[in-house]
N, C-alpha and C positions, 0 to 999 in steps of 0.2 A: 504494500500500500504506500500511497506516497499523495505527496501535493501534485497538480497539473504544474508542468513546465511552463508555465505564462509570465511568471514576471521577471523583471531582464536588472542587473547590478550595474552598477556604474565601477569600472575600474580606472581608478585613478592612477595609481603605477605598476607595470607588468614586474619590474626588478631585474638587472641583466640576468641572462643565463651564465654559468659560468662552465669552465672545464671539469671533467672530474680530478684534475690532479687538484687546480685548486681546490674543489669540493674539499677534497682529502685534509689540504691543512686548515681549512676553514671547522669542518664537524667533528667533533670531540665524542667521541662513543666509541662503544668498544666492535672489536670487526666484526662483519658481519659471520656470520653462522655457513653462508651459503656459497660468497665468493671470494670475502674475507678481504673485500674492499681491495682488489687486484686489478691495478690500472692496465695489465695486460687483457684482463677479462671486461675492465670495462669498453676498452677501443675495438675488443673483438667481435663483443654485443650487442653495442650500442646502446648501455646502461649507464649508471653511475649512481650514488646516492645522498646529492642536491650537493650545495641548495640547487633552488630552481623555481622559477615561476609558479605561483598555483594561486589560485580564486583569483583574491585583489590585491596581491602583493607578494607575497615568496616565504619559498620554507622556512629562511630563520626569519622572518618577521613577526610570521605567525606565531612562530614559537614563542617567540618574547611576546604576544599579544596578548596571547592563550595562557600563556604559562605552563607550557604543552613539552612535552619528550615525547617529539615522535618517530618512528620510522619514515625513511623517505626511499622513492624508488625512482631512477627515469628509467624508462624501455624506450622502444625504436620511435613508438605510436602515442605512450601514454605515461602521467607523472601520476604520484600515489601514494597519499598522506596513512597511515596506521598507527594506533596502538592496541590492536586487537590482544586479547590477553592470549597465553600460551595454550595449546588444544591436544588434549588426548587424544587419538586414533582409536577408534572401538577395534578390538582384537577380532572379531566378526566382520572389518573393513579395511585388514591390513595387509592383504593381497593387494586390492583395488589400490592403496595409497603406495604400497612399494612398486607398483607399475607406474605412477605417476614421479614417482622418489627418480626411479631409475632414468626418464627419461631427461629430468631436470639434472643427473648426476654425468652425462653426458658433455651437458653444458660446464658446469659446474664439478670437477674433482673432488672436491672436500666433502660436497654432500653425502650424506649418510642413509641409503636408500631404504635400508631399515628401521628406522627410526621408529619410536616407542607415540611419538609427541612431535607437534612443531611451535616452536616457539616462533615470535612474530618478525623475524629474518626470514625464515622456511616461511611462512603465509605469504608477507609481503612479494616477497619471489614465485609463491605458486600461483597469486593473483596477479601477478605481470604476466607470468607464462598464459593463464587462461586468458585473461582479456587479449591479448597479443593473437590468441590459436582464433579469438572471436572476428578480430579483426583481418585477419585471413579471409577466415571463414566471407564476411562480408565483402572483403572483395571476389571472391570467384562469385559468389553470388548475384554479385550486380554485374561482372563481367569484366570486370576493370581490374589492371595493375597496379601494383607500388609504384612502378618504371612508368605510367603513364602520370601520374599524381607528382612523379620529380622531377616535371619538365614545368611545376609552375611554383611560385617566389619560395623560397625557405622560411624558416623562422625570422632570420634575422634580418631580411627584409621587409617583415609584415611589423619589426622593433622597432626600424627605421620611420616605416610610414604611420605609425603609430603615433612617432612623433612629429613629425614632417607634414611635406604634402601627401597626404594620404593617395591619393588616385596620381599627383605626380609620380611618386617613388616610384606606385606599381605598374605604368605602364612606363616608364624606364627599364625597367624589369624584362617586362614584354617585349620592348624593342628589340633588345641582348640575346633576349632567348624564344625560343621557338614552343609554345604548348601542344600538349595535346589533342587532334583534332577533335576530339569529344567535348572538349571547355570549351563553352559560351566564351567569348572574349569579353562580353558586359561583366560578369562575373568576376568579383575580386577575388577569386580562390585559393586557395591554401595546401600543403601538401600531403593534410591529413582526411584525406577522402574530400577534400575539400576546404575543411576546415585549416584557419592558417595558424591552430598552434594546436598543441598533443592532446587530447582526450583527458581528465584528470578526475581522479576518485578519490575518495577521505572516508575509509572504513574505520570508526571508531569507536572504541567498547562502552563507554558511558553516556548516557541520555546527557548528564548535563551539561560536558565538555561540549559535546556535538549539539545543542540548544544553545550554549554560549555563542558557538562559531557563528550558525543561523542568524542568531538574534545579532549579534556584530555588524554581519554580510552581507544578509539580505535580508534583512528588520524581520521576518517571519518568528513569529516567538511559539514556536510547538515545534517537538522534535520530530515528525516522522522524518520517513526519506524524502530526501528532494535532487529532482535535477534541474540546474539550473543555466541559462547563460550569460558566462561572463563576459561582459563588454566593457568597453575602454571609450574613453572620449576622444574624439578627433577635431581638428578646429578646420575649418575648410580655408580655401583660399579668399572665399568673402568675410571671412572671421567667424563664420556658425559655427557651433558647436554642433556634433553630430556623433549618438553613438554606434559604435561595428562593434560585431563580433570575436573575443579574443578565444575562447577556446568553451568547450562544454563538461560541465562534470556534475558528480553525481555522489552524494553523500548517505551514508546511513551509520546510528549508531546500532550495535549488537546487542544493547540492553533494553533501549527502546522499544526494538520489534522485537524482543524474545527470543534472541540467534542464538543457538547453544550450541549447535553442530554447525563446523563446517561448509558442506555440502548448501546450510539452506541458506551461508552468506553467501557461496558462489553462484547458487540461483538468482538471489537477489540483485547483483553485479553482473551477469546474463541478462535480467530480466531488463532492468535499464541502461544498460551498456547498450542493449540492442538497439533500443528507442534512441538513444544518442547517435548512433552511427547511423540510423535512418536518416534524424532530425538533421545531422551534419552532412550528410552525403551531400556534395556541392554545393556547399556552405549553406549553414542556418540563417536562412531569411527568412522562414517560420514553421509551423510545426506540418507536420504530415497528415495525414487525413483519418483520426482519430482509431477509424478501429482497424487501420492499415499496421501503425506504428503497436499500439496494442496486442494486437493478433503476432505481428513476427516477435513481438516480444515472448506473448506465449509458448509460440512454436520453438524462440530458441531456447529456453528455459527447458521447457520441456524434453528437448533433445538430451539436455543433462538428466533429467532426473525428475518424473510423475510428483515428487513430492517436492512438500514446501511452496503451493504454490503464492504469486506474485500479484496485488490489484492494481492497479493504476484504479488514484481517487482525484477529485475537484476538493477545492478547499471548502475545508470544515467537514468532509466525506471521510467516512472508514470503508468502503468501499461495498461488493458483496458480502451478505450474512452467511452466502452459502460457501460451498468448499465441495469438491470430489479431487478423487484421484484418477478415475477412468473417464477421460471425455469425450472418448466418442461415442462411444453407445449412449452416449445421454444427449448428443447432435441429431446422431440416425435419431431417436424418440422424439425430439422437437419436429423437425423435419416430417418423420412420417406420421408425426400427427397435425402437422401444418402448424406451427405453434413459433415457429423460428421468426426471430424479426425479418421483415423484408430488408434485401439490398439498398432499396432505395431510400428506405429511413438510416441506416448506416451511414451511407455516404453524406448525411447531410449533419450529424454531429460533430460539433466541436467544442467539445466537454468531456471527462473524462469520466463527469458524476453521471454522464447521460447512460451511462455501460450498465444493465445489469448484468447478475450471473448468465442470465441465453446469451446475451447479445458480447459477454466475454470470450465463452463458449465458442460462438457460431464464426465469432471472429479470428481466434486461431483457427477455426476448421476453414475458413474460407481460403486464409493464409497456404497451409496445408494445401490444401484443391488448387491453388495458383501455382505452387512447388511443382506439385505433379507434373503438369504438364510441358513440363522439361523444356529443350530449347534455350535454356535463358531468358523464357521470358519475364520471368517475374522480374530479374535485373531490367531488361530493359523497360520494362513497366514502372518498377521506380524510378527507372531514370528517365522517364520521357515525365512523370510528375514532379520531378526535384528540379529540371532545367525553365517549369511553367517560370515567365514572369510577373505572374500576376497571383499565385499560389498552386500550390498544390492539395488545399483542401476543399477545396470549390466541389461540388457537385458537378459541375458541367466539365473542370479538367480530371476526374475520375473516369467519368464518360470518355470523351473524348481518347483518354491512355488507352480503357479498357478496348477499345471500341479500333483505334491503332496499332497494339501488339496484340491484342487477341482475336481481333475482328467478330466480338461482341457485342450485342449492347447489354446495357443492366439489366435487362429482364432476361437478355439469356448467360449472362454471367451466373445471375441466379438458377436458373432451373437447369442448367449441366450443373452447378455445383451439386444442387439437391440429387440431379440422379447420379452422381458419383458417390455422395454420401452412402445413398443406401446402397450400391454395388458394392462400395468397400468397407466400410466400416460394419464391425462386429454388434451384433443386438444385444450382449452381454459383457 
């Protein structure tokens, strides 16, 4: 459960990034558990651990803000604030963890594949590895490369215009270098699926540190989860002020939502990581089409793991009363008793409080049924509604995608889903 992604922060300074070696004499903590803070490992990974940019100012800011000891992570894609407390392995799931042990131990020498426990060095690092396998994941899915996404500005060009001329810098930028034919050139885009700075999460174990941060950051005073975006002020060349987009993240504390296992915070981190890479896919100019972003949330959570499931709520919402673990036979039962919302009401929400449990339901199943049909075209289906300029939650550019990569319309979007429903999905 969480707040809707609707309200936007004002970032007044991003903070340089800095090298890892600097990092090294800057953080005072003892090595890490996993790579033991090895500048060979961090140039060969493209890791390090901070400082570094994160919300509205940077790792050690925060920390003296907070009064905070936290872990801090970069990956290729993504930075990552923790102080998750230390977690037993149930003995009944220590197959399942020493296959995951071993693959990180690959990477990483020191690692200790058999491990009893992971303290929040091993976490921090298994939540790089997963959000990174996600990030993957989404681009084959949309069809797109890394090596497509690195023909347009870097970080430190997006630092530059940040403070400068914003659209000067970047179509300086453009001039030098050659993008991808798939980039809109209107488009200031960034090299993280769009986005012009890394993905960033703050998995942290107490309700009130992570209520502080909120209440700090973005004036929100209740602790659920939230994703939010963070934006920076630009002054234009008439002197406006104007705010972009600096990067998108996503917080939750463990004590707040009741996380005791493992497993149901890397749902959680699925569940809205995914909505972020949706929401970011050629940069966040605003959200996606409510039970589009939803539904693949479901679907990718799900791929992990039937339990612990995940709501997306509207402010002041706790979301669905209800809960199952097997959802499709309870799809096929809406379905074949006519009871499923129509497509056509779907496509026209933009609210998150608007979802109930069917219309959560029907929404990863739609997800689902889009998947099937292979081809790439769900990729290109979000990506003909992420390049709209006028949004991609409209009702009319739903139509319109559906209707261009599927050659569709909404009412037979709907009744092939429905008879695939009942062809495939189990009655029990």
């Amino acid at each position: 459960m969480r707040i809707l992604l609707s309200f936007l922060c004002i970032l007044l300074a991003v903070g340089g990034l800095t090298s890892p070696a600097s990092a090294q004499r800057k953080k005072k903590q003892k090595p890490c558990t996993v790579c033991q803070n090895n500048p060979k490992l961090y140039e060969e990974l493209g890791i390090h651990h901070g400082p570094f940019a994160f919300g509205q100012s940077n790792s050690t800011q925060l920390e003296k803000e907070l009064v905070w000891k936290a872990y801090w992570l970069e990956t290729p894609h993504f930075r990552i604030a923790l102080d998750l407390d230390k977690w037993k392995i149930p003995i009944s799931e220590r197959k399942a963890y020493r296959k995951e042990l071993a693959e990180l131990k690959k990477k990483y020498p020191k690692v200790k594949d058999k491990a009893a426990s992971l303290d929040p060095w091993y976490r921090i690092h298994l939540y790089g590895e997963r959000a990174e396998a996600l990030y993957e994941t989404f681009l084959r899915q949309t069809g797109r490369t890394q090596e497509e996404f690195d023909t347009l500005p870097p970080e430190d060009v997006f630092q530059k215009a940040f403070k400068e001329d914003f659209e000067g810098v970047l179509q300086d930028y453009d001039l030098k270098h050659e993008r991808a034919a798939i980039f809109p050139a209107w488009l200031g885009l960034g090299r993280y699926i769009g986005q012009p700075m890394k993905f960033e999460l703050m998995l942290s174990q107490t309700e009130g540190l992570f209520l502080e941060y909120k209440k700090m950051y973005t004036g929100i005073t209740q602790p659920r989860p939230q994703k939010w975006n963070n934006k920076i002020e630009t002054i234009t060349k008439e002197g406006l002020a104007q705010l972009r987009t600096r990067s998108l993240w996503f917080g939750i504390s463990a004590d707040a939502e009741e996380i005791k296992h493992d497993q149901h915070m890397h749902n959680a981190i699925l569940h809205n990581l995914a909505i972020n890479l949706m929401d970011g896919y050629m940069l966040y100019l605003y959200d996606m089409p409510i039970w589009l972003s939803e539904g693949y949330a479901h679907y990718t959570r799900r791929k992990n793991t039937p339990e612990w499931s995940f709501y997306d709520a509207g402010e002041g919402s706790s979301g669905p009363e209800k809960d199952a673990r097997d959802w499709a036979p309870l799809v096929r039962k809406y379905v074949k008793k006519k009871t499923a919302p129509p497509l056509t009401n779907l496509i026209r929400l933009n609210d998150y409080v608007d979802l109930d449990f069917e219309a959560h339901l029907c929404s990863w199943s739609l997800v689902d049924f889009l998947f099937a049909q292979d081809d790439g075209k769900f990729g290109r289906f979000l990506t003909q509604l992420s390049i709209q300029p006028n949004g991609a939650g409209s009702a009319d550019a739903q139509r319109d995608a559906f209707k261009e990569i599927f050659g569709w319309t909404i009412r037979q979007v709907e009744e092939n889903w429905k008879a695939w429903v009942l062809k495939t999905y189990p009655t029990q």
